[in-house]
N, C-alpha and C positions, 0 to 999 in steps of 0.2 A: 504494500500500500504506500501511495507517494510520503513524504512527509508533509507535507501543506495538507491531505486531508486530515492527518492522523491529531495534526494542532488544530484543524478546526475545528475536530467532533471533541478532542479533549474543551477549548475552548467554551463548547456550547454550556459545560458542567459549571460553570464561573462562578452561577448565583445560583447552585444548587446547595442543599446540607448536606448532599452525600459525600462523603470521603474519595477525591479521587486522586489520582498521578498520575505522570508519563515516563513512561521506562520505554525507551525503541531500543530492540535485539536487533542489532546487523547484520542484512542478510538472511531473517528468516522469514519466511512464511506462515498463511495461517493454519500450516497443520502440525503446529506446536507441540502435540502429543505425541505424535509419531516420529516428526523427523529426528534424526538425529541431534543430539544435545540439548532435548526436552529437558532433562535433569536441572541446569544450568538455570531454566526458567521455571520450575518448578517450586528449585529453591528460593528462587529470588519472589516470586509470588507470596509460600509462606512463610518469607520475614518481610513481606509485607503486610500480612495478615496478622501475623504477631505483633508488629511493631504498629500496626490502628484498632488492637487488641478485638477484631470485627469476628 
């Protein structure tokens, strides 16, 4: 996905409550579970979950 849209769907969230961020993995695709070096984003996922204790 380009980066110009990935800032303007993070963007849209500005004036939401919901907790969000932007983490871009370069270079990968959206089939994150499968491809290789899902671990990598896995991890980084649940210490994000850890760390907005969600």
């Amino acid at each position: 996905m380009p980066d110009v849209t990935t800032r303007a769907t993070y963007k849209q969230y500005r004036h939401s409550s919901t907790v969000t961020s932007l983490k871009q993995f370069e270079g990968r695709g959206h089939s994150l579970t499968v491809d290789s070096g899902w671990k990598e984003i896995a991890v980084s996922v649940l210490r994000w979950i850890e760390e907005h204790q969600l």
